[in-house]
C-alpha positions in Angstrom: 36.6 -34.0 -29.6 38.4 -34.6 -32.9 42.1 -36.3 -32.2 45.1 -35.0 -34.3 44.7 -37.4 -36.5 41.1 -36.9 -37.4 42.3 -33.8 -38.0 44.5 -33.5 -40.6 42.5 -36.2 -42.7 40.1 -33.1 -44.3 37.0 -33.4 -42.2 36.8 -29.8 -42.1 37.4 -26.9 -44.9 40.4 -26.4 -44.0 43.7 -28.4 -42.8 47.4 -27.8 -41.6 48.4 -28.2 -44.5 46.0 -25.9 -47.0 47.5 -23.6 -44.0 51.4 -24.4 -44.6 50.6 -23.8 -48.1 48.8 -20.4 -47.5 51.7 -19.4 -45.4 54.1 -20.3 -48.4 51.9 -18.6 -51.0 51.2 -15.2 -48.9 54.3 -14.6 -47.0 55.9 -12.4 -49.5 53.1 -9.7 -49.0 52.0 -10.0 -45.3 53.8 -8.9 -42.3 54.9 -11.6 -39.6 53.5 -10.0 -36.8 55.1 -9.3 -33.5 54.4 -10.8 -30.0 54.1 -8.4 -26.9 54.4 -9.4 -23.4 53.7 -7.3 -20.1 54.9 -7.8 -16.7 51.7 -5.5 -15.6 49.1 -7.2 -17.6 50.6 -10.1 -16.2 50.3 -9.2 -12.7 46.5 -7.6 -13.0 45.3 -11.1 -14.7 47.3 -13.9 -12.9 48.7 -15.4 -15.9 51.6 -15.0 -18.9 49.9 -13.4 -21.6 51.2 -13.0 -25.0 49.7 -10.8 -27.3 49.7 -11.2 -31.1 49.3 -8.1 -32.3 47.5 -8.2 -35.7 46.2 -4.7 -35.1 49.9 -4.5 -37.0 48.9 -6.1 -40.2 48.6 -4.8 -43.5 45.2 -3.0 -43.6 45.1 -2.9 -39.8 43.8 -6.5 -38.9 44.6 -10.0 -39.6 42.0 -10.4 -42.2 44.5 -9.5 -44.9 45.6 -13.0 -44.7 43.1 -15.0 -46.0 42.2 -12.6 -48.4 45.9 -12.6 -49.7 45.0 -16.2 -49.7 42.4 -16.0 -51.6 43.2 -13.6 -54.4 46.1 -15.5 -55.0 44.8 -18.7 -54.7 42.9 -17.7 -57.9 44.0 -19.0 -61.2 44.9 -15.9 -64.3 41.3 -16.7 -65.9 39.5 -16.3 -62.7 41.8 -13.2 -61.7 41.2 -10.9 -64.8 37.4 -10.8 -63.7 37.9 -9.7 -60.3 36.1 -10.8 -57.1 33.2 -9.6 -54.9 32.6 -9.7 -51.5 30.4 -8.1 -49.0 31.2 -6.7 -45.7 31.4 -4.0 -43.5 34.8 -3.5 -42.3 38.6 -4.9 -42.1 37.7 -7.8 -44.8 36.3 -5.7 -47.2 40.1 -3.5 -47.2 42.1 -6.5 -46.9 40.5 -8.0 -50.1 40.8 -4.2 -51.8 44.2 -4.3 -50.8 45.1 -7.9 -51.9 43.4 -7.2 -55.2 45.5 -4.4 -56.1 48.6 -6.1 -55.4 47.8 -8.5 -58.2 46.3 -6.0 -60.3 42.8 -6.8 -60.5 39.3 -5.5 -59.6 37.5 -6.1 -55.7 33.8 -4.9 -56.1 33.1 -4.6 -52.4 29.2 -4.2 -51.6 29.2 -2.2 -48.5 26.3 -1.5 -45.7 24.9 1.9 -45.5 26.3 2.1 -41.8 29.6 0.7 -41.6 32.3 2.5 -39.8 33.7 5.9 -41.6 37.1 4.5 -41.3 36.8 0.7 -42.7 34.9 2.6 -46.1 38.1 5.0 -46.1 40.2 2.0 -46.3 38.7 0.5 -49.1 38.4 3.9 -50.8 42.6 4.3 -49.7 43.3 0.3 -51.9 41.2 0.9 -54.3 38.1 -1.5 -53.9 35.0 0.2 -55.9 32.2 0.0 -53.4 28.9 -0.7 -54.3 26.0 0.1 -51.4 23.6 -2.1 -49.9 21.0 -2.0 -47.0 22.4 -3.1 -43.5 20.4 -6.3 -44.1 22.4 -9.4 -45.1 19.8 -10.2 -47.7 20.2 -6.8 -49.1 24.0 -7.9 -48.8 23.9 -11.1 -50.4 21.5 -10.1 -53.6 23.4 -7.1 -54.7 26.9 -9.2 -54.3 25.1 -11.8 -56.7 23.7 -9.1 -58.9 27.9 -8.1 -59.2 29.0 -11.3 -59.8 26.3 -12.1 -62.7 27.1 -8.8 -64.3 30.9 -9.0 -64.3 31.8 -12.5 -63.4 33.6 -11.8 -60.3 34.6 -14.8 -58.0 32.7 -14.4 -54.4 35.3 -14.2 -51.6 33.0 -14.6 -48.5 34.4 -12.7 -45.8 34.8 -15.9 -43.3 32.8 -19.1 -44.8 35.5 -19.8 -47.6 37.9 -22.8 -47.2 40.6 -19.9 -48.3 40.2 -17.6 -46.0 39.9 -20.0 -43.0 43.4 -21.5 -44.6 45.2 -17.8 -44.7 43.6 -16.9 -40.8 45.1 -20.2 -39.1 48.7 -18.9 -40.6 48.3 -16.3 -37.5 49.1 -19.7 -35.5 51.5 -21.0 -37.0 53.7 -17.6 -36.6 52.2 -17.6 -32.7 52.9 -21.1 -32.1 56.5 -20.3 -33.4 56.9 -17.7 -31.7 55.8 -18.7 -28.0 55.9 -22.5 -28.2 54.9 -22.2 -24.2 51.6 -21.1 -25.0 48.8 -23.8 -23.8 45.7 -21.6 -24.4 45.0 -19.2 -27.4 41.7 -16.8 -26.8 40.5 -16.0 -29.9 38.0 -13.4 -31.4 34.6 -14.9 -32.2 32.3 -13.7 -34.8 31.5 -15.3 -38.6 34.2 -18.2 -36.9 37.3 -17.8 -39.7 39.7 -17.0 -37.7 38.5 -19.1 -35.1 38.5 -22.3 -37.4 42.0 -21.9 -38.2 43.5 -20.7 -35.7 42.5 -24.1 -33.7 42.9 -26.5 -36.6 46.4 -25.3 -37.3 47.2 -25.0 -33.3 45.1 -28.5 -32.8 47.4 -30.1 -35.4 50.6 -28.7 -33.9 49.4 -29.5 -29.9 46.4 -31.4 -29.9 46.4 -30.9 -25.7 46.1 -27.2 -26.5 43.0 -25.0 -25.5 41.0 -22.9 -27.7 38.6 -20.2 -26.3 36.1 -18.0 -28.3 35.7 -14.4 -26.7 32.7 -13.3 -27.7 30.0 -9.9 -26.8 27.3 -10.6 -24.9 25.0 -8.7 -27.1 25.8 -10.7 -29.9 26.1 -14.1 -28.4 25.2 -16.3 -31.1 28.5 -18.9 -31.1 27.6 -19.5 -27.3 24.1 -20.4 -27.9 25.3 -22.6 -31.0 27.6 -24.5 -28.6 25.0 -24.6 -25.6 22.6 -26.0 -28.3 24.7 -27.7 -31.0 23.1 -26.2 -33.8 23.9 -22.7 -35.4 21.8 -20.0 -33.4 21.2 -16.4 -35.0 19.9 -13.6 -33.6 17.4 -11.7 -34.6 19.6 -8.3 -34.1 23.1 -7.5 -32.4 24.0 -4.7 -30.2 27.9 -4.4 -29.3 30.4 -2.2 -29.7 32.7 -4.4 -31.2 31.5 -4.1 -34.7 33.5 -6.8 -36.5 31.8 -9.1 -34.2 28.5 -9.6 -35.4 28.2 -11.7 -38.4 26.7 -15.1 -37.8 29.4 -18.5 -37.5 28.4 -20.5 -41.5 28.3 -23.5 -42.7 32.2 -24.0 -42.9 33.0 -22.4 -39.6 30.1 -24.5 -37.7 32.1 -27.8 -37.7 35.0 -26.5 -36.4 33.9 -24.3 -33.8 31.7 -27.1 -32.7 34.6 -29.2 -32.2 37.5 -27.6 -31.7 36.7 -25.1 -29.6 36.7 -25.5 -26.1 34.4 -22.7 -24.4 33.0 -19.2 -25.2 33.6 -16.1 -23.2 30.9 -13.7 -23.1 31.7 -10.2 -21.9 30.3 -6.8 -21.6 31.0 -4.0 -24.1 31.7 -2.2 -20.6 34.7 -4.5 -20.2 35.5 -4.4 -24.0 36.2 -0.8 -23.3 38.4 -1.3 -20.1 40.5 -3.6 -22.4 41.1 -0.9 -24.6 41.9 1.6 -22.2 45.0 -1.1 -21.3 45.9 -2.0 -24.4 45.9 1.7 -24.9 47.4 2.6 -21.5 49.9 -0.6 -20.7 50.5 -2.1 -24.3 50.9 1.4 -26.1 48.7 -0.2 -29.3 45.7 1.0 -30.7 43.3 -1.8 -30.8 39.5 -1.8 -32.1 37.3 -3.1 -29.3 36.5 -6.5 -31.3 40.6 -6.7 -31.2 40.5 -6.3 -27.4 37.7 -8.6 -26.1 40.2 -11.5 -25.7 41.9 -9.4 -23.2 38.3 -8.5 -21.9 37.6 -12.2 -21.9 40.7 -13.0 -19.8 40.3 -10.9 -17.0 36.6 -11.5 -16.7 35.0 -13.5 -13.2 33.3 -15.6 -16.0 37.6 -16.9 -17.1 39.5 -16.0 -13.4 36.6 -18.0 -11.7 35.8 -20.6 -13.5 37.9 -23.8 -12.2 38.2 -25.6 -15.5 40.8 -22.8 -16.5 42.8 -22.2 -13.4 45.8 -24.4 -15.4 45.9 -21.9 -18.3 49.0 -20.0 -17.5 50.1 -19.1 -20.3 47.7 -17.9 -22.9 48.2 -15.7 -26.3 45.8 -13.4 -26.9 44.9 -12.4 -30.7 44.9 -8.7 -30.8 43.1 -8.9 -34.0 42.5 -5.5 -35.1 43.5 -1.8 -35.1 41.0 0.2 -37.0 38.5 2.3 -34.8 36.4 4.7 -35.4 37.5 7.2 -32.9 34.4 9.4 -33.2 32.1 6.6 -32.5 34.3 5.7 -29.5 34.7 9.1 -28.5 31.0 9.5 -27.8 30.6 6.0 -26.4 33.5 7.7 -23.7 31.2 10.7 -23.1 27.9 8.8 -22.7 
């Protein structure tokens, strides 16, 4: 395990303070998000749970901040051409939605099958969407065709030094917010907000605990940590559909390091989640916003010894944009 000091000397491609100075440079255009507590969650799970709700973020999820980061991290020359990404959901608004702010083009190469809503988002901040094949290849080579034709900068939706600075500002407001916390269960999926929440939460308390939550069918961090190299799969299958990209080259290290276990749970138990943030919480939460809930009340956490001293543990509610006919007929099947 890295020590604090280790830390903040740049091993990684980010640091606490690339994330101090994404907090300075975004917080006129992000919301500080709030934190909710429940005396009934807390009872059905055994611990103090604090839930940061990002599902309250400009363009519905906390990837708004690193791209906010990123756009204006840019300097004017690079701006006026635009930038590119691909993706298939919240990152692909959030960078739309940064880009207008300062006025310049997001060409945003979309799969054929991403969620109705997340296209209607960038459609609603004006990204201009070019289509791909669901295939990351497909992804990839049309995003470099863009970029040659225009000379957009690539914003990659997680393995970018910028993004992983502007997601590990979401700990520095939690941190602020509920000093108390000793574990933070995090969202796993490319790994950026992962990587910064637990270098910026690492730097503030080293003792503090980090845990991926992650869907069983699309388990790749686990295998990565069980086997200490990156692991893909050769196909996903979750209903958490901002959680199955593959951790990069820039997320690796830190998830390798810093994080302390993975969670796997069922998309059964995603759902349930749901239902309470739905139900207890009154907040609409997508299910890859909900599996660290999911995670916490699962045998695999309440049973496992090593975490019977987590007692109080934020949760990062880490997006609010479903697609309510998808999960309408997931309901009726």
């Amino acid at each position: 395990m890295e020590t604090k000091s280790q830390i903040s000397e740049g091993n990684y491609a980010a640091d606490i303070s690339s994330i101090r100075e994404a907090q300075l440079r975004i917080s006129p255009f992000i919301h500080k998000t709030p934190v909710l507590t429940s005396d009934s969650l807390n009872g059905i799970s055994g611990r103090n749970l604090f839930f940061k709700c990002e599902c309250y973020q400009k363009g519905g999820a906390f990837k708004f901040r690193g791209a906010c980061n990123a756009i204006f991290s840019l300097n004017d020359d690079q701006a006026t051409k635009g930038v590119v990404t691909h993706s298939s959901g919240n990152h692909a608004a959030a960078l739309s939605l940064a880009a207008k702010l300062r006025g310049i083009p997001a060409y945003i190469v979309i799969p054929k099958n991403a969620p109705k809503c997340k296209v209607e988002n960038v459609v609603r901040y004006g990204g201009k969407i070019i289509w791909s094949e669901s295939s990351m290849h497909s992804r990839e080579s049309i995003a470099a065709n863009v970029m040659q034709e225009t000379g957009a900068v690539l914003v990659h939706p997680y393995n970018d030094g910028r993004i992983i600075s502007g997601q590990g500002t979401v700990s520095l407001e939690l941190l602020e917010q509920a000093p108390q916390i000793d574990t933070i269960i995090v969202p796993i999926s490319g790994g950026g907000l992962i990587s910064g929440v637990a270098l910026a939460a690492k730097a503030i308390n080293p003792s503090i605990r980090i845990l991926a939550a992650e869907p069983k069918g699309a388990n790749d961090a686990a295998l990565s940590k069980a086997a200490g190299e990156i692991i893909t799969l050769p196909e996903t299958n979750t209903i958490a559909d901002g959680l199955r990209a593959f951790l990069g080259s820039m997320t690796w290290p830190v998830v390798r390091d810093l994080v302390d276990d993975v969670i796997t749970v069922e998309d059964t138990e995603i759902m349930e989640a749901m239902k309470l943030c739905y139900e207890i919480l009154k907040v609409a939460v997508e299910p890859s916003g909900a599996i660290g809930l999911a995670a916490v009340l699962s045998d695999r956490f309440q049973k496992n010894p090593d975490w019977n001293n987590c007692s109080s543990i934020g949760i990062i509610l880490s997006g609010g944009n479903v697609d309510l006919g998808v999960l309408w007929d997931s309901y009726k099947q």
